[in-house]
C-alpha positions as CSV (number, residue, x, y, z in Angstrom):
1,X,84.9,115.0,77.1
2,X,87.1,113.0,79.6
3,X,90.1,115.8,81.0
4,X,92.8,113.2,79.9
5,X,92.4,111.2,76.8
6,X,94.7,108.1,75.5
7,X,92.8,107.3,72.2
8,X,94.4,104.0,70.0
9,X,97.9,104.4,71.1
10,X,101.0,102.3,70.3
11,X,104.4,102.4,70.7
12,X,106.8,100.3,69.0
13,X,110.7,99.9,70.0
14,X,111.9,98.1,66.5
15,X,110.0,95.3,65.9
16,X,109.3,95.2,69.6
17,X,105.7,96.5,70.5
18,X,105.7,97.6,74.2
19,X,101.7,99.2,74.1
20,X,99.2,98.1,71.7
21,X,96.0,99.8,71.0
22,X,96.1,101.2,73.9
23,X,92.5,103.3,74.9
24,X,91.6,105.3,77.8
25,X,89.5,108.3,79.2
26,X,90.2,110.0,82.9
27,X,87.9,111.9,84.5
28,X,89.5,115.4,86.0
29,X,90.4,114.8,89.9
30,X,90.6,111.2,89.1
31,X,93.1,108.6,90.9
32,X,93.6,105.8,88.2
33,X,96.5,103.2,88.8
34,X,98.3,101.3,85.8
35,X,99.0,97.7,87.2
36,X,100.9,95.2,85.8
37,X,104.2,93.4,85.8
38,X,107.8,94.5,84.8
39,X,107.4,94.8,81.0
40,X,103.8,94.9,80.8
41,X,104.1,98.9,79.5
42,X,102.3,100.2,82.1
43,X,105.5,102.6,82.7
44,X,106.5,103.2,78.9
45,X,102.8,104.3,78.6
46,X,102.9,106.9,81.5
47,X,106.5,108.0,79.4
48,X,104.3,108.7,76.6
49,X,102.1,111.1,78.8
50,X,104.6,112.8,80.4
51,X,106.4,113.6,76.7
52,X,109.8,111.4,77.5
53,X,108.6,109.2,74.6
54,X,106.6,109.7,71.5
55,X,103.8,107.2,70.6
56,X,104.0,105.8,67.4
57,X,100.7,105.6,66.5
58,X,97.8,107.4,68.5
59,X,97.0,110.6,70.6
60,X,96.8,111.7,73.6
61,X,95.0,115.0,75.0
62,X,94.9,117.3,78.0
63,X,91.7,119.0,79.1
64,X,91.0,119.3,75.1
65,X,94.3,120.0,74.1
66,X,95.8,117.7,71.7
67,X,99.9,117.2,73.3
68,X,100.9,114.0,71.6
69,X,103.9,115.6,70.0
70,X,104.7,118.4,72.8
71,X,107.6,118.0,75.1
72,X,107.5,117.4,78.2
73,X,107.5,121.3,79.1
74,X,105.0,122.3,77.2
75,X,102.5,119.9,78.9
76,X,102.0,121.1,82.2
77,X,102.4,117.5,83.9
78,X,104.4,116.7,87.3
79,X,106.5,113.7,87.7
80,X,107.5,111.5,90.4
81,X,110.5,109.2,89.8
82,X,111.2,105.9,91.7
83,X,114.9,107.1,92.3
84,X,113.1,110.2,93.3
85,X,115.8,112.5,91.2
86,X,116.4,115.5,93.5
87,X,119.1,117.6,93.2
88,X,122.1,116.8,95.5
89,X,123.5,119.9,95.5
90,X,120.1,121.7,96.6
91,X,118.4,122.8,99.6
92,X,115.0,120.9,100.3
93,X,113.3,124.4,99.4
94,X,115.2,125.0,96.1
95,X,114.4,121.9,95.2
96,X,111.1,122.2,95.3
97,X,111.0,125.9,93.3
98,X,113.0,124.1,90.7
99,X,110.5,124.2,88.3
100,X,108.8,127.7,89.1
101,X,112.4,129.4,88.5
102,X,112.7,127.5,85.4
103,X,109.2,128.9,84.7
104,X,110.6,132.4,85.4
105,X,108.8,132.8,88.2
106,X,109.3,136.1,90.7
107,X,110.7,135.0,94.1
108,X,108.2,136.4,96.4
109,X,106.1,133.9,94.3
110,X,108.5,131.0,94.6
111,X,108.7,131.7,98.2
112,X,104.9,131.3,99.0
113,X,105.0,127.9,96.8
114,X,107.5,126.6,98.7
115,X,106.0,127.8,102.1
116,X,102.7,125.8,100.9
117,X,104.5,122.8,99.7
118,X,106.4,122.2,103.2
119,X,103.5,122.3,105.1
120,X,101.8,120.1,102.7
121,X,104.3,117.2,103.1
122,X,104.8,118.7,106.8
123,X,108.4,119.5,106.2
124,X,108.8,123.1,107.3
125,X,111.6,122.1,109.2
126,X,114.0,120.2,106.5
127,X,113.7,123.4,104.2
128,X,117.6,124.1,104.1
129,X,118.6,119.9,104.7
130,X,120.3,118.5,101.7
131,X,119.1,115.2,99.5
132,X,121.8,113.5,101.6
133,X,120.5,114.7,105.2
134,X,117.1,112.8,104.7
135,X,115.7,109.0,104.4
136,X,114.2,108.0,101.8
137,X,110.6,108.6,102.8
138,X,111.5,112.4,103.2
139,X,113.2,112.6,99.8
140,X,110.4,111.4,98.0
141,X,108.0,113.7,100.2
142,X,110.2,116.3,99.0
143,X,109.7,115.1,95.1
144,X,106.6,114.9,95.5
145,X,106.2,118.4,96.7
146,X,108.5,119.3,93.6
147,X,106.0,117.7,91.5
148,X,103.2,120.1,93.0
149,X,105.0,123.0,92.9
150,X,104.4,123.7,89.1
151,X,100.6,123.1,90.0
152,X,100.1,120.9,86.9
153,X,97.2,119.3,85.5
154,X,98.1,115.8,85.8
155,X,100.4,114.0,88.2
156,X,102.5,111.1,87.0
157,X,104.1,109.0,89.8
158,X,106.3,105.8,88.4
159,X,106.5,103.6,91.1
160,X,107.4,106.2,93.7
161,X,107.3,104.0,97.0
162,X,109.1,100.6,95.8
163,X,112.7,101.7,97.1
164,X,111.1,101.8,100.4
165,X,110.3,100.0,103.2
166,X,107.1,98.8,104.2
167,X,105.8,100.8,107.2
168,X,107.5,103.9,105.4
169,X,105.5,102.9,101.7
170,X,101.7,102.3,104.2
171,X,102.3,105.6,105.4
172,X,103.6,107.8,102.5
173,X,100.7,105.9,100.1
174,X,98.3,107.3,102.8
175,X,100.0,110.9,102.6
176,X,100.0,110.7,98.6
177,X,95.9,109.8,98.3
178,X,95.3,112.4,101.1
179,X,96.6,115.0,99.1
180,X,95.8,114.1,96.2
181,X,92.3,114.5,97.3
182,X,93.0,117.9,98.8
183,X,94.2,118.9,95.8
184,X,91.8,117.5,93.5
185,X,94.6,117.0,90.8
186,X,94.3,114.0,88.0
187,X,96.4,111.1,88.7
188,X,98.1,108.2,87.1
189,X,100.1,105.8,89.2
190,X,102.5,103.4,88.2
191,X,102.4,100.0,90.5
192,X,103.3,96.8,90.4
193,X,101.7,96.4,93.6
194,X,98.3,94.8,94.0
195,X,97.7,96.6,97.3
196,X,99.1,99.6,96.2
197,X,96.8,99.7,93.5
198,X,94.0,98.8,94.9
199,X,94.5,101.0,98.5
200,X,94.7,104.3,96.0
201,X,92.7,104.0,93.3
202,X,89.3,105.2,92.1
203,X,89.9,102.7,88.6
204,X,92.8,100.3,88.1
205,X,93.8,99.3,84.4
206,X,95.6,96.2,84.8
207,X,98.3,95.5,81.8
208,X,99.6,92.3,80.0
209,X,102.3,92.5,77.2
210,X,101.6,95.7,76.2
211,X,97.8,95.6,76.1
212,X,94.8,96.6,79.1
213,X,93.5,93.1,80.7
214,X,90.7,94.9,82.7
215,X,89.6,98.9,83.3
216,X,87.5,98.8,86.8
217,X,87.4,100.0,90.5
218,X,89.2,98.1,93.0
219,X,85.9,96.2,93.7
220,X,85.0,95.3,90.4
221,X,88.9,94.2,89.1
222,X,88.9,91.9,92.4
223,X,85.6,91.0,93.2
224,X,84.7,90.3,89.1
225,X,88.2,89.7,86.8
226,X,87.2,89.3,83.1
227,X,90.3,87.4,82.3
228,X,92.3,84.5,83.9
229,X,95.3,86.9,84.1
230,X,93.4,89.5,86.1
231,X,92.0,86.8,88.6
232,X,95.6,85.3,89.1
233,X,97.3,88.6,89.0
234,X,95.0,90.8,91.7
235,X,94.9,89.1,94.8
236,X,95.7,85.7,96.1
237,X,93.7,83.2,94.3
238,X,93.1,79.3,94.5
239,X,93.1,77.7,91.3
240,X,92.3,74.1,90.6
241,X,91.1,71.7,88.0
242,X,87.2,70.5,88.0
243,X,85.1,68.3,85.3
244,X,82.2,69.5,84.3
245,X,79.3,66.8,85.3
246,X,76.2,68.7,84.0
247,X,76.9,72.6,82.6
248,X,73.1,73.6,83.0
249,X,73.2,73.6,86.6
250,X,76.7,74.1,86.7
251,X,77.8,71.0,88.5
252,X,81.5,70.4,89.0
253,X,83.3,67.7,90.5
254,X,86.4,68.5,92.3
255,X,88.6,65.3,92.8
256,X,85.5,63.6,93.0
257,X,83.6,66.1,94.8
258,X,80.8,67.9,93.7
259,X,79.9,71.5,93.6
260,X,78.2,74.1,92.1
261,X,78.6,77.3,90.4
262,X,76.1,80.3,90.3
263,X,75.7,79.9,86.8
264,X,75.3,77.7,83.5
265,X,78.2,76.9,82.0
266,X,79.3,77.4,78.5
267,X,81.1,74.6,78.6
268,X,80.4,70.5,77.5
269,X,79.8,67.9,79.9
270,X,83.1,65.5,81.0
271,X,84.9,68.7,79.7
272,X,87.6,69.5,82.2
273,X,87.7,73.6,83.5
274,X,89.9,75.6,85.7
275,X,88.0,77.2,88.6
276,X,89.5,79.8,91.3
277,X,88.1,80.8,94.7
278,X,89.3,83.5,96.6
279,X,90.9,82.1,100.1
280,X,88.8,84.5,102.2
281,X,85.9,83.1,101.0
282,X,86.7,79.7,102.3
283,X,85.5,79.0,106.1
284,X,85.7,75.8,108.0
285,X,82.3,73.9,109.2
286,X,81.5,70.8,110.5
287,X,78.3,70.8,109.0
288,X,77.1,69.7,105.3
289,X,74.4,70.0,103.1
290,X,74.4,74.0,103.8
291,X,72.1,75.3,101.9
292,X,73.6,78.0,98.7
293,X,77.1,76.6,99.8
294,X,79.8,74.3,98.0
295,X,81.7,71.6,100.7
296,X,85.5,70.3,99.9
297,X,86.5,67.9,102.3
298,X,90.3,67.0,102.8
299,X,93.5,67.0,105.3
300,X,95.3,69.8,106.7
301,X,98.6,69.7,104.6
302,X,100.3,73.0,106.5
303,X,99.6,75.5,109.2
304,X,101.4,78.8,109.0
305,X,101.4,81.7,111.2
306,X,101.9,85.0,109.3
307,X,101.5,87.5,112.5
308,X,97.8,89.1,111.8
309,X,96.7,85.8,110.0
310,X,97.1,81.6,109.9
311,X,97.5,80.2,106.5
312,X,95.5,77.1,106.8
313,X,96.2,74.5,103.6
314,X,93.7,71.4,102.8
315,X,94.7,68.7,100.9
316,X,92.1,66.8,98.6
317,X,93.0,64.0,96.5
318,X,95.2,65.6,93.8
319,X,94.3,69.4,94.6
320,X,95.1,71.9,97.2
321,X,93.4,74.9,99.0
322,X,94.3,77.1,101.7
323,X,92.6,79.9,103.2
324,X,93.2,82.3,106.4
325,X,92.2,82.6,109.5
326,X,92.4,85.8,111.9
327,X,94.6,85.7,114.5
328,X,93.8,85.9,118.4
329,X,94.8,85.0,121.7
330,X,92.2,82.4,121.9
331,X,92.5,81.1,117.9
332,X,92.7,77.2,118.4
333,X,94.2,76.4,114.5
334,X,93.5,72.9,113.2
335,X,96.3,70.6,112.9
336,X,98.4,69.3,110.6
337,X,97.0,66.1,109.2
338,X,93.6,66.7,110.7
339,X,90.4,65.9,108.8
340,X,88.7,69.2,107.4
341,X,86.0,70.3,105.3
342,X,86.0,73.8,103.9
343,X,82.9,75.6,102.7
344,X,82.3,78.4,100.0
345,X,79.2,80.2,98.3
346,X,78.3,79.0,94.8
347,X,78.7,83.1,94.0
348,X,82.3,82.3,94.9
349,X,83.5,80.1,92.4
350,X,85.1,81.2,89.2
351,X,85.6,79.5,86.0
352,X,88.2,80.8,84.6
């Protein structure tokens, strides 16, 4: 038996369904990331475990126990708000014993959480700074912490890092899987961020309209996406239009030019498809006839510098590609209007 269980959940609002049959098992110690965009339900389902919402339909259990109807407090779960939701008017340390005092917990107790937590976050020194006294980063260090405190079975974070700044959300992500792993504690992570997502997690289920597009490890949801949402969503992606010249040997034509896919097609000759290849799989040559390899030949349309990486985009007839390049003192970018031909395994290209 999986240590938390989502089994055939919904949850309507009205005649609005936000989740639909919504199934899932979580291994204990597990990091698994709900990604999706705004409205998808990815945060209304992670409501439904905490106990801030009741499912409609469904059930959901804790290391056996069934706690579909149970409040929040009776379910032994820590959360982690975007807005982070400390206390104003506490210290950084009674913050974080919040919840054992609420528990009735004896102080000596409370103390030595608190001790732990601070040098978990390595904070000892902000214990009697105020909400107001800290950046954002150290707030939500601190509600983190809070979150721990109450050493729950499962950790719920709801986009905790998207009111921060870049370098601050690297490094706090970083912190967060670190000790999570220390820890050991069963995690579900709300993101709308790819990278996020797929930086943290040991399974990503990617969300659409209320329903799971994909279950899979960051590998498999990028590497191999079931669905066209999942391909377009995860990553960047190019997609363009081919005709399908012979489906047995998986012959395309792409504005005229041919390739190949890895496998049959289920599709009809003259029938026209969509087909997506990842942009780091794209890499200039000046050779053809590679063997295993698909050739587009077209003209640089834009060079772009991006700092760690140049966005290169090919122009064919009526279709565009781009890929990137690594940057380096000695990188010598093609030009703008300059013939090119890109290459790609057949592995690479998928029909989506």
């Amino acid at each position: 038996m999986a240590f938390l269980e989502i089994n055939n959940v919904n949850k309507r609002f009205g005649q609005f369904v936000a989740v639909e049959d919504f199934n899932l098992k979580v291994e204990r110690g597990e990091f698994v990331s709900f990604l999706g965009p705004s409205g998808c339900g990815k945060t209304t389902t992670l409501r439904m475990v905490a106990g801030f919402e009741m499912p409609t339909e469904g059930e959901i259990l804790i290391s056996g126990a069934d706690v579909t109807h149970k409040p929040p407090n009776q379910r032994n779960v820590g959360m982690v708000f975007q807005s982070y939701a400390l206390f104003p008017n506490m210290t950084v340390a009674d913050n974080i014993g919040f919840g054992l005092k609420v528990a009735r917990k004896g102080k000596d107790e409370i103390a030595k959480v608190v001790d732990e937590m601070l040098a978990l976050i390595h904070m000892e020194s902000f214990r009697q700074r105020y909400p107001y006294q800290m950046s954002g980063g150290q707030q939500q260090r601190v509600a983190l912490a809070r979150a721990l405190a109450i050493h729950p079975q499962v950790l719920l974070l709801d986009e905790p890092l998207s009111a921060l700044d870049a370098k601050i959300r690297v490094e706090l992500r970083t912190e967060i899987r670190a000790i999570q792993q220390k820890l050991g504690i069963t995690t579900i992570y709300v993101t709308h961020d790819q990278e996020e997502a797929l930086s943290l997690s040991d399974r990503i289920v990617v969300m659409k309209d209320g329903h799971i597009e994909q279950v899979g490890s960051p590998f498999q949801i990028y590497n191999f996406p079931e669905t066209p949402f999942v391909a377009s969503f995860v990553g960047t992606l190019n997609v363009v239009d081919a005709v399908v010249r012979d489906p047995q040997s998986g012959a395309l034509t792409v504005d005229g030019q041919e390739i190949q896919t890895a496998q049959p097609l289920s599709v009809s000759a003259g029938q026209t498809v969509r087909i997506a290849v990842r942009p780091e799989m794209l890499r200039m040559t000046a050779n053809s006839g590679s063997g295993g390899t698909n050739e587009l030949s077209g003209t640089v349309d834009t060079v772009t510098f991006l700092g760690s990486i140049v966005r290169v985009q090919v122009r064919l007839e009526k279709s565009k590609l781009f890929f990137d390049m690594f940057n380096n003192p000695h990188l010598v970018p093609p030009q703008v209007g300059e013939k090119l031909t890109v290459y790609f395994p057949r592995e690479a290209c998928l029909v989506v």
